[in-house]
N, C-alpha and C positions, 0 to 999 in steps of 0.2 A: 583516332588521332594519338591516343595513349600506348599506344603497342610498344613501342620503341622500348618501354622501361623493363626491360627483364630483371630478373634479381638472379645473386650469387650468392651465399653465405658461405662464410667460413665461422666456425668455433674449433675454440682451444681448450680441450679438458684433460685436468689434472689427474695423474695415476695414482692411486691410496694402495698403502697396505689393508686391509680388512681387518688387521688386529690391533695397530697399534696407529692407524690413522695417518699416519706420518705419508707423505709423499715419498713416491715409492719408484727407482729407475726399473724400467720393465726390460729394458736392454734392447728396446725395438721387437722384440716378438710379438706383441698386439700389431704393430704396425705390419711385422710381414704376413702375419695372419690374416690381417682384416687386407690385405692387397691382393689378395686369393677372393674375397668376395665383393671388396669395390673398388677394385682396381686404383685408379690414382689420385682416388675422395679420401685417403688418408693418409699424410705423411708423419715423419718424425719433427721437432720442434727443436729448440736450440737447448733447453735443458730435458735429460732423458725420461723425465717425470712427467713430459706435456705430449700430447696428440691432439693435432691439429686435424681436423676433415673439412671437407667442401664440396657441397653439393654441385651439381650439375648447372649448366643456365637455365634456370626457371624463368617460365611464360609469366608465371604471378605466383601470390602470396601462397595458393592450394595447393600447387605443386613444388614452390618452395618449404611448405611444412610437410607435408609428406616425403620429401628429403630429407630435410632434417631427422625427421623424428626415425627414420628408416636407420638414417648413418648412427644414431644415440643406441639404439639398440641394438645395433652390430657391433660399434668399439664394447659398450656391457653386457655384452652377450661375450665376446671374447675375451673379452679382461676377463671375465670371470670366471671361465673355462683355465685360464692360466695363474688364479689366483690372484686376481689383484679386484682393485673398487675403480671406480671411475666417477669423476663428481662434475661440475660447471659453476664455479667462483673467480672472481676478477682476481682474489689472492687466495694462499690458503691461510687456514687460522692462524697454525702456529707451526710448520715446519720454516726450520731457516735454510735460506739461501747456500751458506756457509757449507752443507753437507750434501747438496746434490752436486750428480757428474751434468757435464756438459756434451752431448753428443757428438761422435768422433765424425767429426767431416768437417772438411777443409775450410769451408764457409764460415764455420762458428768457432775455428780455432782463430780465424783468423779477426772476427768481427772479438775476439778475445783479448787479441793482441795490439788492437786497436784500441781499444774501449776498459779495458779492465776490470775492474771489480763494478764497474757502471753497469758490466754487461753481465756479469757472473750473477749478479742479484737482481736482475733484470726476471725476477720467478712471476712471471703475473700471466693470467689469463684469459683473452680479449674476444670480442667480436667485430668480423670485418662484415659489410656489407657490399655488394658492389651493385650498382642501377645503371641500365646500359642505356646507351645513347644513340643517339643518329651519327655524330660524327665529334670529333675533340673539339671543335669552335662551339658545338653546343655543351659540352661536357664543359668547359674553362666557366662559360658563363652562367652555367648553372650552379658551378662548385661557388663561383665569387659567392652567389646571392644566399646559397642556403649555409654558408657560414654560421651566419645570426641565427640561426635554429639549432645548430650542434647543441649546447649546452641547455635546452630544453629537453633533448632526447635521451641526452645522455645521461641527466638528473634520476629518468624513467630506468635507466639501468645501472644504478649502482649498486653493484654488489662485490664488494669489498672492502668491509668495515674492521679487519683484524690482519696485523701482519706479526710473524715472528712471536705470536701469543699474548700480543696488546689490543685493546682496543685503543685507537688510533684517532680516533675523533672524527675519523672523514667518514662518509659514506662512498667512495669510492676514493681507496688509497694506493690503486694500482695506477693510477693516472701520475700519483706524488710519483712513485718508482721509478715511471716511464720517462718524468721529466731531466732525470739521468743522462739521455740520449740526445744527442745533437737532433736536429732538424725534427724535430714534433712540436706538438700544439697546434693552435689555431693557426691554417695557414695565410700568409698575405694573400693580398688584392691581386689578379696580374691581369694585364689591360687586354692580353691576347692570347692564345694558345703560341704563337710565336715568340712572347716574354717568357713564358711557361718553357719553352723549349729551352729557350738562349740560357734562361737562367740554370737549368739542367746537363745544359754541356757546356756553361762555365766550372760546373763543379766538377764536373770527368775532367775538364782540362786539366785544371789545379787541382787533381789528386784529392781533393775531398771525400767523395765516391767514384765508386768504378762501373755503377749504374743508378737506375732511376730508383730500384727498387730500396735503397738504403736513404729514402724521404720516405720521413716515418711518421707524417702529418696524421694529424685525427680526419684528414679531409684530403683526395689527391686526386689528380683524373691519373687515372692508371696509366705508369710507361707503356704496358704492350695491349691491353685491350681497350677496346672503345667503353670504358666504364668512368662513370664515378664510385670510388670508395671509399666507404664511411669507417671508420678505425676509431671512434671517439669512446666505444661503451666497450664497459667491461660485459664477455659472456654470462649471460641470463643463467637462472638456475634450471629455466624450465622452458621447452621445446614452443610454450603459445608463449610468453614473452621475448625467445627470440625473435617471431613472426611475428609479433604484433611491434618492435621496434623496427626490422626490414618494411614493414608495410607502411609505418611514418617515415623512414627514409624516401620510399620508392614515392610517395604521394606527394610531398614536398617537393621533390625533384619534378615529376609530372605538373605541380602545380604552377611552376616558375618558369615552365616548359608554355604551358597554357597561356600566361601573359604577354610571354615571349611574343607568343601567336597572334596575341591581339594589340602590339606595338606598345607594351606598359612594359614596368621592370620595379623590381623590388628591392630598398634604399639599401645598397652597400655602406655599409660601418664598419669601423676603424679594427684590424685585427686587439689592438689593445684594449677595445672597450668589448668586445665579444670573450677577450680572456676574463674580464672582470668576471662575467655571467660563469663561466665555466670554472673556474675557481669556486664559486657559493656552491654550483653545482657538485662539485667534489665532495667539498663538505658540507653540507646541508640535503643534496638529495632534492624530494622533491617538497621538503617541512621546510625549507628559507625563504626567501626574497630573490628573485632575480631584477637587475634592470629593466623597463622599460624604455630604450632610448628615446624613442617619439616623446612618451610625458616626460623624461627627463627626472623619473623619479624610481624609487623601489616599488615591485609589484610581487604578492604572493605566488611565489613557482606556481604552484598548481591554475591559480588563476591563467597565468601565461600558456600554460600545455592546454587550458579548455580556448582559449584566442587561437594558436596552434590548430587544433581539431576542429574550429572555425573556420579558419584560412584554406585547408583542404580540403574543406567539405563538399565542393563541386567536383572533386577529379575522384572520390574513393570509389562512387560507384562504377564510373567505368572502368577501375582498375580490378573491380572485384574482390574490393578488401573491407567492405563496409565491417561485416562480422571480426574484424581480427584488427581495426582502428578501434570498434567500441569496445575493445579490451582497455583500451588505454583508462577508459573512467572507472573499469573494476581497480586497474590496480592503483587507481591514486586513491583507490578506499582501503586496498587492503596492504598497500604499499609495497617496497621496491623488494629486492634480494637481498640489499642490507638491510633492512628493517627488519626481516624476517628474521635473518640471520642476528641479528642484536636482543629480537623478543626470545628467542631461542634460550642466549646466552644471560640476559636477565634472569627466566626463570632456573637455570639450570647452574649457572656461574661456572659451567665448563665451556669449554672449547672441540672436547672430543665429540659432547654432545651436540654442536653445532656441525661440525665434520659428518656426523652422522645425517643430519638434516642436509646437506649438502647434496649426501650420496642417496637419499631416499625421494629427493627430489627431480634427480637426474632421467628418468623414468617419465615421472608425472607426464600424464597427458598425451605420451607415445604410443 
């Protein structure tokens, strides 16, 4: 019954110098490097300091992480042959915005000329998910319900506690950065994949955008594939907490799929009371409170992600992610990538030393 949910990941990782840490333009040579051995699993990114990869359609979570972790060792296998580091942070510590180049192609001169310095400083580095579907009437409906779960998942990946050589207060401050951008956040309610449409080519009419792909929701049914895509978490440090967040996407998804099935459905709430959640989530992580809408009252994050790991508990084993859900209760012991990233920086009061911990992490578990 559950076949349907394929998974796709993308990640964005940041290019380092080796000596002085700083974010580093590679001028595209890793990328044409690594397109000699995986072909068009990695392109270039809008600023020359990011490489973007993406795996293949995975069956499920196994052979989604054995992709991952395959593409992690091929961009650092080749960065490093050419001199450079490679790392995975929602931001970097302390390079500024201000001194990286912008990649020469038309698309990002022009999203430049549009956007401005909105876009120039626009240095963050994310993770997409994509979970395929049967067809976009199921995708629309699925995207409505699992709204109300973004900012529990997301909480799970923040990792971006430092911009520009501050710490920042947020536990994920690449989200503040993003909010820069027209069309993101939580996206609204739409009654039909046919609202979904209409509202999409009102904006090509009036010039707003000149396709789907510049809706840059935390949450979107794809313009050209049959997917839903999750956009909400900053890129994980480490190749099992990407997989273990894809596997909370794809099972949530499966599980609303499941209701479907059996003529139930799961309470759509207000895009403005699901930002409240994802805001604490930003800054708090998974150590705040998120709302409860039902009690109508505040409830310990963490409590909320074990209700979460509750709610899914019937679909994970026939998705075959039991192993890489029951991660989620290691790391709400040992905490997020900001957490990590700030115990780093306690004990050490650098920031190069945290760059370091970035880049030594990149690896782990591959």
């Amino acid at each position: 019954m559950l076949k349907a949910f394929t998974l796709g990941i993308e990640e964005e990782y940041m290019v380092i110098d080796p000596v002085t840490r700083e974010l580093r333009s590679h001028e595209q040579k890793i990328v044409e490097q690594a397109h000699k051995v995986i072909s068009d699993q990695v392109k270039a990114e809008f600023h020359q300091a990011v490489v973007e990869v993406g795996t293949r359609i995975c069956a499920n979570v196994h052979e989604a992480r054995a992709d991952v972790a395959l593409l992690r060792r091929t961009i650092a296998q080749i960065a490093g042959d050419l001199g450079f580091s490679i790392g995975a942070s929602g931001t970097h510590p302390f390079s500024k915005w201000e001194k990286q180049l912008i990649t020469d192609h038309p698309r990002y001169f022009e999203i430049v000329n549009e956007m401005q310095d909105a876009a120039r400083s626009n240095l963050i580095f994310g993770l997409h998910v994509h979970v395929g579907m049967e067809n976009r009437e199921m995708a629309i409906h699925i995207a409505n319900s699992v709204r109300y779960f973004l900012p529990h998942i997301f909480a799970l990946s923040t990792n971006s506690p430092f911009w520009e050589g501050r710490n920042t207060g947020f536990k994920s401050f690449r989200t503040k950065v993003f909010d820069k951008f027209p069309r993101t956040g939580i996206p609204d309610y739409f009654a039909s994949i046919e609202e979904y449409d209409n509202y999409i080519k009102l904006l090509v009419k009036t010039n707003c955008i000149d396709n789907a792909k510049k809706v840059w929701w935390d949450l979107r049914v794809h313009p050209f594939f049959n997917t839903v895509e999750f956009r909400v978490c900053d890129v994980p440090l480490t190749v099992d907490d990407t997989i273990m967040l894809a596997g909370l996407f794809q099972a949530v998804c499966a599980k609303i799929y499941k209701l479907r099935m059996q003529n139930l459905n799961f309470i759509i709430y207000n895009r403005a009371l699901i930002n409240e959640n994802k805001w604490r989530a930003s800054r708090y992580g998974i150590d705040g409170y998120l709302i409860d809408f039902g009690k109508e009252m505040e409830v310990n994050t963490r409590s909320l992600i074990f209700e979460l790991l509750d709610f899914i508990d019937d679909v994970v084993d026939e998705l075959g992610s039991r192993e890489v859900i029951d991660a989620t209760t290691r790391l709400l012991e040992t905490g997020t990538g900001a957490d990590k990233q700030l115990k780093v920086f306690e004990a050490t009061n650098d920031l190069v030393a945290v760059t370091d911990f970035i880049q030594q992490q990149f690896l782990e578990g591959c």
